[in-house]
N, C-alpha and C positions, 0 to 999 in steps of 0.2 A: 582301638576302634576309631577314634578320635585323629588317629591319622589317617588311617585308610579312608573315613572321608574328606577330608582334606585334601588327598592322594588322590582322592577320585573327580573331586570339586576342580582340582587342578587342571583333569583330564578332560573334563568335559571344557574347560573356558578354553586350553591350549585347542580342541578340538573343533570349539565354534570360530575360531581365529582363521582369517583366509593363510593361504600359503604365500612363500614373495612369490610373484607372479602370478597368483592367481588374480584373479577378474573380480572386482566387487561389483556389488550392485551399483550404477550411476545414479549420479543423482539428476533428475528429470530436470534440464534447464528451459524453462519456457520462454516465450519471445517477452522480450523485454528492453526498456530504454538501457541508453548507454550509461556508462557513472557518470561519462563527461552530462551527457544530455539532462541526467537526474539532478547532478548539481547544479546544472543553469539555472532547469527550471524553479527549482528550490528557493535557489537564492537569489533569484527574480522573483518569486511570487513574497521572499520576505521582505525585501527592498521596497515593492510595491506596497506594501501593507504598512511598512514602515514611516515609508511616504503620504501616509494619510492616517498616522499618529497609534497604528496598530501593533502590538509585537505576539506577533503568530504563532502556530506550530505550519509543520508540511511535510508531507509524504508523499514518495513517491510507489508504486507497486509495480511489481510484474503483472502478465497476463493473467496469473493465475490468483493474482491477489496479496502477494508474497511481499514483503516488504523491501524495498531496494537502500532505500535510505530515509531518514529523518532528522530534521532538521528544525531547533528551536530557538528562536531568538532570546537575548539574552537576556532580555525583563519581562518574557513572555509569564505572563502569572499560574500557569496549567500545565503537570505532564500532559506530555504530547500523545493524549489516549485518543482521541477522535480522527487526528488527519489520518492514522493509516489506516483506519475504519473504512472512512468515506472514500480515502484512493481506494478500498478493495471490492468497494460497493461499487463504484463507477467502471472499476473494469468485469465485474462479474458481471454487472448489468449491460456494459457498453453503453452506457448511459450518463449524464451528467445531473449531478444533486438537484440540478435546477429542474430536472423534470423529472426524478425520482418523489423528491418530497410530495409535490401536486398529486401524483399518481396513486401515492401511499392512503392519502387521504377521498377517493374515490376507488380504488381498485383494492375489494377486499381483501382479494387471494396473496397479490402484492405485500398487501401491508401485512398480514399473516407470515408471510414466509421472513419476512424483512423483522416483524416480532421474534419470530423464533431462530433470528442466528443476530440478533442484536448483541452479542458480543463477537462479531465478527465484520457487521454490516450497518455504515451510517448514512444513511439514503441523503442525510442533506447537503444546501447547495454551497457551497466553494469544493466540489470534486468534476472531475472531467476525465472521463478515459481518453488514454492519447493511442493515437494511431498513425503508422507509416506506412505507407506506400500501400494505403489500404486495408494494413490488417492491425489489429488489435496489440499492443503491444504493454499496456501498462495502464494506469491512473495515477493522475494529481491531484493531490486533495493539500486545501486550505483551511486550518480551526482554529478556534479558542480563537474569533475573532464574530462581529454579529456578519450573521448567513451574507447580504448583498456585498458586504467589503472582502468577504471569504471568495464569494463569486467572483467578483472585479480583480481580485489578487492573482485568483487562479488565471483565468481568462487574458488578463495582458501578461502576467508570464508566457503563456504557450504563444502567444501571439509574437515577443518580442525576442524569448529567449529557447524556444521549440526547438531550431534547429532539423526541421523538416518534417517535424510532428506537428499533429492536426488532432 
């Protein structure tokens, strides 16, 4: 007995397996920065932070909040749990931390929704959604630094190392 399910456990895994050739499902690529573009901005916005005695974390996200890359400096003292918070928060929102947080704090419904997916969403400010040529493409997010050097870090990275993102 003990074989025929085995036998059968077999059949069913051989069975859920596509065929060669067959078509799998894709996987949905949403719009999102380039690697080259991610890494700029990254290690532009560590540089900067670095340069006024900070060692960060940084994320970058796709459109959908997805995380592209992460990047931690080398005596940064914190896993790198917030930046790709906040990038996913800045591109859900299309909004940057710097006016996420204010909003939080006056806009009940806001800060409600933003409670109830706080393992997924960090409204504060060093994040910025980036966009090209108009449309939504990702977020940057700067952490484990205090909020206004997270903001300045983010902010001259896209400004110096964007690469045609805004």
């Amino acid at each position: 007995m003990a074989g025929l399910r085995l036998s059968l456990g077999a059949a069913l895994l051989l069975a859920a397996l596509p065929l060669p050739g067959q078509a799998q499902t894709p996987y949905t690529v949403q719009p999102q920065p380039s690697l080259t573009q991610s890494l700029a901005l990254a290690q532009a916005a560590l540089e900067v932070c670095q340069s006024r005695g900070y060692a960060a974390s940084v994320a970058v996200v796709d459109s959908a909040g997805r995380v592209k890359l992460v990047l931690r400096a080398d005596d940064a003292p914190k896993p790198p749990v917030a930046a790709p918070r906040k990038a996913a928060a800045a591109a859900h929102y299309d909004l940057p931390g710097s006016v996420m947080m204010p909003r939080s704090e006056t806009d009940a419904a806001f800060a409600a929704e933003l409670a109830a997916h706080k393992d997924i969403y960090n409204p504060h400010p060093g994040s910025l959604p980036l966009h090209e040529n108009g449309r939504l493409i990702g977020g940057l997010a700067v952490a484990d630094v205090p909020h206004e050097v997270a903001d300045a870090c983010a902010r001259t990275a896209l400004k110096t190392a964007g690469q045609g993102l805004n």
